[in-house]
N, C-alpha and C positions, 0 to 999 in steps of 0.2 A: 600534536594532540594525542591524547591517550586515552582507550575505552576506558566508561564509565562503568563504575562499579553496580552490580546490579543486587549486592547484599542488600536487606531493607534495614530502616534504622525506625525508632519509635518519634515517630513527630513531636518537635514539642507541644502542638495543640492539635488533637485530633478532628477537630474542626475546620483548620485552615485551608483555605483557597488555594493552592501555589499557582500562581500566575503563568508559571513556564511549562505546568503538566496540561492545567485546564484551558479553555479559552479565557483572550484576556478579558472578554466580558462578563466572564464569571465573576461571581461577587456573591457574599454574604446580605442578603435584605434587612431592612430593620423591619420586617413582617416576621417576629418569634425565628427571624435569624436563618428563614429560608435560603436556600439556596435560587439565585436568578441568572437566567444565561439572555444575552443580548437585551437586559430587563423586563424578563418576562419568569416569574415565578414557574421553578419544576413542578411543582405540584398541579399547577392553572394547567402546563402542558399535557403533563400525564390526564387529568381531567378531562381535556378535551382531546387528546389523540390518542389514548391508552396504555397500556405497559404492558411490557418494555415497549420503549421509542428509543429510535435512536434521532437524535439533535444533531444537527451539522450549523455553525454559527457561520452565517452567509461572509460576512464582512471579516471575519477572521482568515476564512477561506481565500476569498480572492485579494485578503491584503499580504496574506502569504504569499501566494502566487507571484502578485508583483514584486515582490520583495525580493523573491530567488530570479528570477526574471531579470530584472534591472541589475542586480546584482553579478549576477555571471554575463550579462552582458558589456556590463561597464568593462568590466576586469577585460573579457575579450578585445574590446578595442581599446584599452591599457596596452596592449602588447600586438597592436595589429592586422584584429582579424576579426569574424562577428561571432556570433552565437543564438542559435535556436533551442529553445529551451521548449521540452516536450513534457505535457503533465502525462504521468502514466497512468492513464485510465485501470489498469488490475487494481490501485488501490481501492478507488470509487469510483464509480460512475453511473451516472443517470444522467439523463437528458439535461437537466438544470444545471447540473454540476460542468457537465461539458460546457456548454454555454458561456459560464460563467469562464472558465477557465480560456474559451475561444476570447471574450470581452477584455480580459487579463492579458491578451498579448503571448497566448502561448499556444502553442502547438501541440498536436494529440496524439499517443503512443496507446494504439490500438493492438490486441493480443489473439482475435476471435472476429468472426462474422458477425458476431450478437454486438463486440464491442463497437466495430464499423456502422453497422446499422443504427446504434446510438447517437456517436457520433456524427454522422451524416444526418441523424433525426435533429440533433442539436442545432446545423446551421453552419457547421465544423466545415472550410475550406478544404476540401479533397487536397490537395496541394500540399497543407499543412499537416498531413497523415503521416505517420509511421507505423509499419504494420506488423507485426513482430510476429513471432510462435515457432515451435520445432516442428509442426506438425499439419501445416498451413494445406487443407483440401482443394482439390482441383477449382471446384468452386469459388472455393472462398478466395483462391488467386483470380478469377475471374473477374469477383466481382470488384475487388477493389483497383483493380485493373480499369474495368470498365467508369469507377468510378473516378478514375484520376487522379486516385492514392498517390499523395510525392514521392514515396519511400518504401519499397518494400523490403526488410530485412529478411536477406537469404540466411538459411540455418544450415543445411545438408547442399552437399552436390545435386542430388534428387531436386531442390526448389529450382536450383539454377535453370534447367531444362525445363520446368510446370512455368517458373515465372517468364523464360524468353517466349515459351510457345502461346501463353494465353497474351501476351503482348502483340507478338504478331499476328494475333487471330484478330488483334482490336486495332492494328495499324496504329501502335503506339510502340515511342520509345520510354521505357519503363527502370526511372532512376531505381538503383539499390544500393546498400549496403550490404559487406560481406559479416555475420557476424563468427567471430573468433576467440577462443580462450586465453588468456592471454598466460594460463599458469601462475596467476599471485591470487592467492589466500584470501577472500577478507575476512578480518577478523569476526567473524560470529558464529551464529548457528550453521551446522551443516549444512542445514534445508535453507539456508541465505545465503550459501556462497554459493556461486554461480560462476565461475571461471578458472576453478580447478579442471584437471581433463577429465578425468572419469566420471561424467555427466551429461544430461543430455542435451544440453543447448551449445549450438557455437559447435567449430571448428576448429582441432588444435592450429595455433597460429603457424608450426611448420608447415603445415598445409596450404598457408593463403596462396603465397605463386602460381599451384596447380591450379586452384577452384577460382584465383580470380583469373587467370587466363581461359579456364573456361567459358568465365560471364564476360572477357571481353570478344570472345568466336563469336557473341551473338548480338547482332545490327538491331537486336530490338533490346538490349539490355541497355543500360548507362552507370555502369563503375563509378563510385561516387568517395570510398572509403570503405574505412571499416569498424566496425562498432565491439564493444566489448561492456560488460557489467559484470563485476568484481563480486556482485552482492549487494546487502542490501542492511541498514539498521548499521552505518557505518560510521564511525565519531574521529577518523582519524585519514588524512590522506596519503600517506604511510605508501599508502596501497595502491593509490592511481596514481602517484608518480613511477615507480617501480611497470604497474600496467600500462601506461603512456611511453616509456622507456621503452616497451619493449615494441609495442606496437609502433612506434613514429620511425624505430629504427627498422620494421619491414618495408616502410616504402621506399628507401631509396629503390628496389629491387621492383617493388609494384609500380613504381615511377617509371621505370626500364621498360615494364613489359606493356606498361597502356601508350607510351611512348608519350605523357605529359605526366603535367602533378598532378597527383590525387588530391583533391581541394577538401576531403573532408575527413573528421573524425569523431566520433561520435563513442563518448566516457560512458555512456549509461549514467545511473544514481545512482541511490540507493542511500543519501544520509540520511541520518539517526535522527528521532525526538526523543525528547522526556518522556518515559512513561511513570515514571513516579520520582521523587525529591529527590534520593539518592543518586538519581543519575542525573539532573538538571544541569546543576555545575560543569559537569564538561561537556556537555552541549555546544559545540564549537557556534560562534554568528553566522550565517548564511556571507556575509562579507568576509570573512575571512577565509572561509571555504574557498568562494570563489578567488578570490585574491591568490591563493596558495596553488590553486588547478592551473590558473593563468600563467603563475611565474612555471607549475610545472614544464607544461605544455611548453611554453618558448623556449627552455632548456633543452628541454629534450629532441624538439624539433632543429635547435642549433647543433647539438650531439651527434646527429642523424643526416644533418648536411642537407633539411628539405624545409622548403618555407613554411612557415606557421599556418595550417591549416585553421578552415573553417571549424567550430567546434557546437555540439549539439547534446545535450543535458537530459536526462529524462528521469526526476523526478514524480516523487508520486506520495509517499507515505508523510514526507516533509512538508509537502505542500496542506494536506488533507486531514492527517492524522490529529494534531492541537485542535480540530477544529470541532471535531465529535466527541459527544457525549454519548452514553446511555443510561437511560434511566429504568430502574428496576422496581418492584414493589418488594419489598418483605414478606413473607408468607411463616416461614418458621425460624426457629432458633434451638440449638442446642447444647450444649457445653462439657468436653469433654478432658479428661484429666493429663496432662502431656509427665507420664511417671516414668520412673524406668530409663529403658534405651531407649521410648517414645523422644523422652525429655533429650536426651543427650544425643540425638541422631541427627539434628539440626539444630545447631548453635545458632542460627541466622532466625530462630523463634524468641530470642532476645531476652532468654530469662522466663519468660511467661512458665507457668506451675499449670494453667489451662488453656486450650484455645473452642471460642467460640465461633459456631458453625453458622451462618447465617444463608438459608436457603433463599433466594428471588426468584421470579415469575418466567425466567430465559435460562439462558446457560450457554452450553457449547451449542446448541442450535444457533444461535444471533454472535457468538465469538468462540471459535474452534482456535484462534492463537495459542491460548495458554493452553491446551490437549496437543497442538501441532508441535511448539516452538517451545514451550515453556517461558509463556513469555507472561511477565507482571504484568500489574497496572495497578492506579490509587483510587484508593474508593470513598467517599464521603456520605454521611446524612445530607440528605436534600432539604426534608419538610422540616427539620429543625434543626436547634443550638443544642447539646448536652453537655451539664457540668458534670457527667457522669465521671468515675475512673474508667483510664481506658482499658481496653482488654485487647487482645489477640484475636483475630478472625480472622478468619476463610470464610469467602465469600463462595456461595456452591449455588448450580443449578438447578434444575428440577427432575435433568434425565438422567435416565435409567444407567447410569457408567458412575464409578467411583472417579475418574479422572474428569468429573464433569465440572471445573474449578476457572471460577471466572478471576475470582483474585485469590493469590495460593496464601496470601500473608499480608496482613494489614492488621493496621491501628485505630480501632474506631471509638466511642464512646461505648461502655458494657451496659449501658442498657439500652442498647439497638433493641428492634421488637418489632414483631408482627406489624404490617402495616404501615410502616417506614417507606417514604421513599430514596433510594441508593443510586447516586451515583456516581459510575466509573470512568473518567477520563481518556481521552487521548484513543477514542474508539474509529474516529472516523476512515481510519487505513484497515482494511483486509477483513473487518468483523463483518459489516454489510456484506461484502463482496466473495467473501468464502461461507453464508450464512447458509444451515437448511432447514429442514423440515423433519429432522432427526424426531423421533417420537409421536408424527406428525406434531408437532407445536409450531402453529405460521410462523411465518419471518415477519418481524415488527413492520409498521409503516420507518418511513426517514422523513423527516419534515427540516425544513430550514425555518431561525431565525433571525430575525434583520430588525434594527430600532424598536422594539415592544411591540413585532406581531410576530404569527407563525403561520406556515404554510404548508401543505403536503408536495411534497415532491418525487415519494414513492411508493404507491398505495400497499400498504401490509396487507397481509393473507388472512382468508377466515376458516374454519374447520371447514364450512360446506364447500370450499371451494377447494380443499384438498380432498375431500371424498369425492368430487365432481369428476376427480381425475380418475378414481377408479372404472374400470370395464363390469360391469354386471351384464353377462350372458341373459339372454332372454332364453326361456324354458324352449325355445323353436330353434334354437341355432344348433342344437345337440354335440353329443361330449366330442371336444376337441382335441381330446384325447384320442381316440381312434381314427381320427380324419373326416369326423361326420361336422359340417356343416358349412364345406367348403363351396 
């Protein structure tokens, strides 16, 4: 498989649905051609839940889930052995989404105390917890200690002693995972690869001997494997065969020092979706993914001279991400001349002689991706059809930053206009969950849709209740500047 290309090309109708970027219940209405998710008109939503919203389409959500689920499981006992497949809660999570995801048959890959307390609000089997982070507080080992977290992933030397001590404080034996670098690449952004060494999660894998011999000195630990994530927004397996290689070939040596097999291994995620046509096409199937990890894994565990471990998956933007919408309002437009070296400095504007600016009601507040990553997405008219010509646009936000660019280049009808409703695709991974309050402008509500209703599932913010957070001194406290009113 080979990363998709992420040049944009001019659609042939800048109206169309694509099936593989949106959810599949997106569809064009024969209501003036609206746009409807789960059969429910955008415009009805925006109406009643206001904009920007962000849409998570319930049934796309958890038919995904099953999908990678059943999938990497099958494949596992093709060759064996089983497989726990963990959704990772950093893409989304709220209470419902967890739930949903527990219902799906899958396990939870928690990063934070906030994320623990979620999922433990969800209904989420302590057991079926993975607890991850580089940076994991005394506390916060406590508590998922206390709470009978399956899995806690150690990151530094330093956890190994936080995680044995708060274990035997709780008269518990406290499974973990070692996590390790494994030194392969994955192909993408910088800020997605996650298993080169000069960074801050994981272990270089020379290391594992020493740090897992440490976590086995301690009667309240339970060495379980080792865990590795290559990255993430991945279309190619390239790279976890190579990281599987490298890692199945340290246990013979980890087999030696726990004096059995290490029964488990745990790939991380991190495959890719569509976020616009151009990349669709090599979108590898979730079946063939799995089918390819399986044949890896039992290669390389034959290679390596150690039985085919247990294997554990975590998943998160693949499951989540097809599943979100947002939906924006139009507010301005403006059009500006692309002459010059404007014109000629990006070939990948397709010819256009102009591109239109279309400001909406959000921005980098509710999707910091394209400012973090430079990452695309596909934008469409919501409230109608236009047999307009199309034009060139950048879709912009509202805040104060020139880099405030929600879709950098798209193809839309050129008489977009105030008052429009816009929506971008493929939002449900990482825009929620790295949203803020940049300019104060609240974080939208996230509502789900399921058979032609809607529901709130995570109350958006209002102005008063970000100035509620302000401290306003009462004239009695005096200036805290000098030490007066301690």
């Amino acid at each position: 498989m080979t990363q998709p290309s992420t040049a944009p090309h001019a659609p042939a109708d800048p109206n169309a649905i694509d099936a593989r970027v949106f959810p599949p219940s997106a569809r064009r209405g024969s209501d003036c051609g609206q746009l409807e998710l789960a059969g429910i008109r955008a415009t009805e939503l925006v109406e009643r839940h206001g904009s920007p919203l962000y849409v998570i389409d319930e049934a796309a959500a958890r038919s995904r889930a099953s999908r990678i689920r059943t999938a990497l499981q099958a494949e596992a006992e093709r060759i064996g052995t089983t497989a726990t497949v963990y959704y990772a809660g950093k893409a989304f999570l709220c209470v419902e989404v967890a739930r949903w995801m527990a219902e799906e048959g899958l396990a939870i890959d928690v990063a934070s105390g906030g994320e623990l307390a979620v999922a433990l609000a969800a209904g989420a089997d302590p057991a079926r917890i993975g607890f991850h982070g580089n940076n994991k507080s005394e506390r916060e080992i406590a508590r998922a200690v206390e709470a009978g977290v399956g899995t806690i992933i150690i990151d530094s030397e330093i956890e190994t002693e936080r995680v044995a001590a708060a274990a035997a404080r709780a008269g518990r034996v406290q499974r973990v995972r070692l996590r390790v670098n494994s030194g392969v690449h994955a192909s993408t952004h910088d800020y997605l690869a996650t298993s080169h060494e000069d960074q801050k999660f994981g272990q270089p894998l020379a290391d594992a001997p020493r740090l897992v011999a440490a976590i086995l000195a301690h009667d309240s630990l339970d060495f379980v494997g080792l865990h590795c994530h290559i990255g993430s927004q991945i279309f190619a397996t390239d790279g976890f065969r190579e990281s599987a290689r490298r890692l199945l070939g340290a246990y013979p040596e980890l087999q030696r020092l726990a004096g059995r097999p290490i029964p488990e291994l745990n790939l991380g995620g991190g495959f890719g979706i569509a976020y616009t046509s151009a990349q669709a096409d090599a979108v590898p199937d979730i079946a063939d993914i799995a089918r390819e990890l399986a044949d890896i894994v039992a290669e390389t565990a034959a290679e390596a001279g150690v039985a085919v471990p247990a294997l554990a998956f975590e998943p998160g933007r693949s499951v989540i991400g097809q599943a979100g919408v947002t939906l924006y309002t139009v507010g301005t437009t403006k059009t500006v001349q692309l002459t010059g070296s404007d014109a000629a400095a990006d070939p990948a504007d397709l010819g256009y002689a102009e591109r239109r600016y279309v400001s909406v009601d959000g921005g980098m507040s509710d999707n910091p991706r394209p400012a973090l990553y430079g990452a695309d997405y596909t934008a469409r008219l919501a409230n109608r059809l236009s047999d307009a010509d199309p034009a060139l646009v950048r879709v912009v936000g509202k805040h104060c930053e020139s880099g405030d660019i929600v879709v950098p280049r798209e193809v839309l009808p050129g008489d977009v206009r105030p008052g429009d409703t816009l929506a971008v695709a493929a939002t449900g991974a990482y825009c929620w969950s790295l949203s803020s309050t940049y300019n104060y402008v609240p974080r939208p509500p996230v509502i789900a849709v399921r058979d032609g209703a809607s529901r709130l599932i995570v109350r958006g913010q209002t102005e008063d209740e970000l100035l509620a957070q302000s401290v306003v001194p009462s004239p009695h406290e005096g200036d805290l500047g000098n030490g007066a009113g301690k």
